[in-house]
N, C-alpha and C positions, 0 to 999 in steps of 0.2 A: 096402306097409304103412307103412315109413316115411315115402315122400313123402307118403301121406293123414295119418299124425301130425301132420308138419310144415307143411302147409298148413292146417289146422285149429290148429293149436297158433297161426299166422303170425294168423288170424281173428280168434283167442280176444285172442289181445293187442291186437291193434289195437282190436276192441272195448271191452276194460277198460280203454284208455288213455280213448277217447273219451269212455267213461261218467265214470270218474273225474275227468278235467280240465273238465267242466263242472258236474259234483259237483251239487248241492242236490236237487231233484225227481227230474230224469235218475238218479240213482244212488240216488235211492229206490224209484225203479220199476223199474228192473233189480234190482237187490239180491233188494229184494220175489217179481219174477219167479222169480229161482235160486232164493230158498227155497221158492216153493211147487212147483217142480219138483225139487224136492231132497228136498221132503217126501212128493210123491208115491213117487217110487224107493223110498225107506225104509220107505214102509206096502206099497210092490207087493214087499218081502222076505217078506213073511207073507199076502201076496195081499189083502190091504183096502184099497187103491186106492181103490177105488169103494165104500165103503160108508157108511154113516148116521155112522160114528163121522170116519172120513175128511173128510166133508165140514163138520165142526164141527171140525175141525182147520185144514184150508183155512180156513175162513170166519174163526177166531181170529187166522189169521197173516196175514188180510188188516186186519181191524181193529188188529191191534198195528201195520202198518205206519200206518194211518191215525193213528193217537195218535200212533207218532212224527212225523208229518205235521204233525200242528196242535200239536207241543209239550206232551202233556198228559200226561207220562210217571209223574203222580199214579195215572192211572189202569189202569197193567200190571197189580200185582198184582190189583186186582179183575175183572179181563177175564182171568188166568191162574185165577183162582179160578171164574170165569164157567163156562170150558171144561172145566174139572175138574168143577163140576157137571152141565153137559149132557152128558157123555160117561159120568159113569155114570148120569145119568137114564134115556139110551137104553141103556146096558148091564143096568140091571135090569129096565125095562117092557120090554123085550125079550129077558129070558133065556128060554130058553141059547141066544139066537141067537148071540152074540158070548160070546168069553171074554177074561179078563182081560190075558192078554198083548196083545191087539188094541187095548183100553181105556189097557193102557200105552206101548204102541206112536203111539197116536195123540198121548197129552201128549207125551210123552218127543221126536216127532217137534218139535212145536211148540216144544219148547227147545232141543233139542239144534242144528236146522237154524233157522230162524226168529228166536230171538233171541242165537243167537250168530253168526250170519251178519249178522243186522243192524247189528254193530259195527262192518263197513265202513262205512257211512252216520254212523255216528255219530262215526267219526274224521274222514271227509271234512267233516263239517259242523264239525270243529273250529276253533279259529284258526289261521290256516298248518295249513288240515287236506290243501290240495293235496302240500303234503310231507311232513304225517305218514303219512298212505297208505300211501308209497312203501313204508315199515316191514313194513305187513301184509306184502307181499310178498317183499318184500326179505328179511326175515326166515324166511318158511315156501319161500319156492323157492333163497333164496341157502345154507338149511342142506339142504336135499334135494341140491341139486346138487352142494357141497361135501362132502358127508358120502358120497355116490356115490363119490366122486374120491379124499376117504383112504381109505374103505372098502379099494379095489382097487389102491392101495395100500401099506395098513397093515393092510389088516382080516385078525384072525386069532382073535379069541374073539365069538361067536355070542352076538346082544344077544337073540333073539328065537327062537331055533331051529326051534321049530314054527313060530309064526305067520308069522316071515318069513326064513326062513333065510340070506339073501344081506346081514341085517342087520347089521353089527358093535358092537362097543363103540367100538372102534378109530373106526368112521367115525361114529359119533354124536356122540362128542369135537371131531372135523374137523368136520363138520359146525355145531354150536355155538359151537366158536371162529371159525370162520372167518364164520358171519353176525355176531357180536361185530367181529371187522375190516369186515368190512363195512357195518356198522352205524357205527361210526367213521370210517372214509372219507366215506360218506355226510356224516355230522355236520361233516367238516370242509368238506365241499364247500357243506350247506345253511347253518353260520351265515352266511355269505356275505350270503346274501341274506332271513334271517330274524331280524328283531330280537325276542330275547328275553332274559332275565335271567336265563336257563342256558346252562351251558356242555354245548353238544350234543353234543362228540365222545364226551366217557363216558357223558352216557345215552344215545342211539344205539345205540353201544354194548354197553350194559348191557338197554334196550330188546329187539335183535334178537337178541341171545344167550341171553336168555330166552322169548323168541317161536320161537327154531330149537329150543330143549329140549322146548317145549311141541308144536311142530307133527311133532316125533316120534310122541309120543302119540297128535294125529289121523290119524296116518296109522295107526298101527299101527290103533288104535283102529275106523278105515273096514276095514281089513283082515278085524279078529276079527268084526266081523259077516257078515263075505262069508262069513267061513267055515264059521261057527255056520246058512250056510242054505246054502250047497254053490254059491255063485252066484261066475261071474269077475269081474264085472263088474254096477255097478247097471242099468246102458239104455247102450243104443250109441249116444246122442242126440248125442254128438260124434267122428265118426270120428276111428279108430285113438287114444281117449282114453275111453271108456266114456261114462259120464252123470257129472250136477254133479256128484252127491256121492264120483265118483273121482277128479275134480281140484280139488274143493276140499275134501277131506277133512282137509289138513293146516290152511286158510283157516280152517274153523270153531274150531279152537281157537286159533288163533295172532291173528286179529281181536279180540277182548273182551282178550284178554292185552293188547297192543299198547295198548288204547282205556285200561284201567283204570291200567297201567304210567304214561301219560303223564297220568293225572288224578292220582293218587294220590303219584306222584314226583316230577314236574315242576309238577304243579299246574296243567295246561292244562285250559283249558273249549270 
C-alpha cells in the first residue's frame, strides 16, 4: 500500500511540475480536466453523475474555462446565472424526477470545484506567476505535513473530535506557522530572482500562513462530506490516494486565497 502511494504520489508530481512549468493552455486544460473529474466524484456522492442536471453542470464548467480562455471574464456571472436558470428549468419541467438537493448539488458542484480550482490557472498566468504557484502548494501541503509533525509531537487538545479525531490545535498552530516559515524562506530565496517593488519575505509569509489556515478548512471541509454520505473515499482513480477531490481537497480552498491575497495585497495582475 505504501509503495503504490508513493509511486503514484512520485507521478502526481512530476505531472503538476510539468503542467505548471509550461503554464498558459497546458495548465488550462489540465486544471479544466481535475475540475470536471472532481465535479463528477461530488455529484456520484448523491449518485447524479449521469443525469440531465450533471450534464449542464459539466457543460457550465467547460464554458467558464473557455471565457477564461479568451479573457472574457465580463461574462462569469451571466453564464453562472445561465446554469442556475437551466437547472431549475429541468428541475421543474421535470418534477419530481429530481429533487432539490441534486439541483443544489449540481451549482454548488460548479463553484465549489470549478471556479475555485480554476485559481490555479489564474495565478500561473500571473506576472512571475511560475513562482507564485509555488505558494498554492507550498502553503496547502507545507502546513498538512508540518501540522502532522507538531500534531505528534505537541498534539494534546482535539481541534475536530468527531470529524477528524487525530486533528489537534496543537498541530494546526505548527502547521500555520511553520507554512509562514516557509513561505519566508521561499520569499527570500525568490526575491532573488524576481524584480518587484515588495518586499517578499513578509508577504510570502503572510501569504502561505494564511493559505495553511484556510487549507485546514478544505480538508476538514472534503472530510464532512465523506461523512454526511458514509463514503472513505471519493473514486480510487489514484492508487493508494483515493480520487481528485481527496487530494486536492485542501487545493480548493487555499488556490483563490493565495490568487486574491496577491491581487488585493501586493497588487499583482
Amino acid at each position: 500500500m505504501f509503495k503504490q502511494r508513493l509511486i503514484s504520489g512520485i507521478i502526481l508530481v512530476i505531472l503538476a511540475v510539468i503542467t505548471l512549468y509550461f503554464g498558459g493552455t497546458l495548465t488550462l486544460i489540465v486544471t479544466a480536466a481535475i475540475s470536471l473529474i472532481g465535479m463528477f466524484e461530488l455529484m456520484r456522492v448523491i449518485r447524479m453523475e449521469r443525469t440531465g442536471l450533471a450534464v449542464i453542470a459539466y457543460s457550465g464548467a467547460i464554458l467558464y474555462y473557455l471565457v477564461l480562455w479568451l479573457d472574457l471574464e465580463h461574462y462569469i456571472l451571466p453564464l453562472a446565472l445561465l446554469v442556475l436558470i437551466l437547472l431549475f428549468s429541468v428541475y421543474v419541467f421535470t418534477f419530481p424526477r429530481y429533487k432539490i438537493d441534486q439541483v443544489t448539488m449540481a451549482f454548488f458542484s460548479l463553484f465549489y470545484v470549478t471556479l475555485m480550482l480554476s485559481c490555479i490557472y489564474r495565478v500561473r498566468i500571473m506576472e512571475n506567476g511560475g513562482y507564485m504557484i509555488v505558494l498554492v502548494f507550498l502553503s496547502a501541503w507545507g502546513n498538512d505535513t508540518l501540522a502532522y509533525c507538531a500534531g505528534r509531537l505537541f498534539g494534546k487538545h482535539k481541534m475536530s473530535p468527531i470529524l477528524s479525531p487525530k486533528k489537534t490545535i496543537e498541530g494546526a498552530v505548527g502547521g500555520i506557522v511553520g507554512a509562514g516559515l516557509l513561505g519566508a524562506l521561499y520569499g527570500l530565496i525568490s526575491q532573488r530572482f524576481i524584480a518587484v517593488d515588495v518586499n517578499l519575505i513578509p508577504l510570502f509569509a503572510l501569504v502561505c500562513a494564511v493559505g495553511g489556515a484556510i487549507s485546514i478548512i478544505g480538508d476538514l471541509g472534503a472530510s464532512a462530506i465523506k461523512r454526511n454520505y458514509d463514503i472513505k473515499d471519493y473514486s480510487n482513480l489514484i492508487p493508494g490516494h483515493g480520487g481528485i477531490l481527496d487530494r486536492f481537497d485542501s487545493i480548493i480552498f487555499t488556490a483563490p486565497i493565495i490568487y486574491y491575497l496577491l491581487v488585493l495585497v501586493a497588487g499583482m495582475k
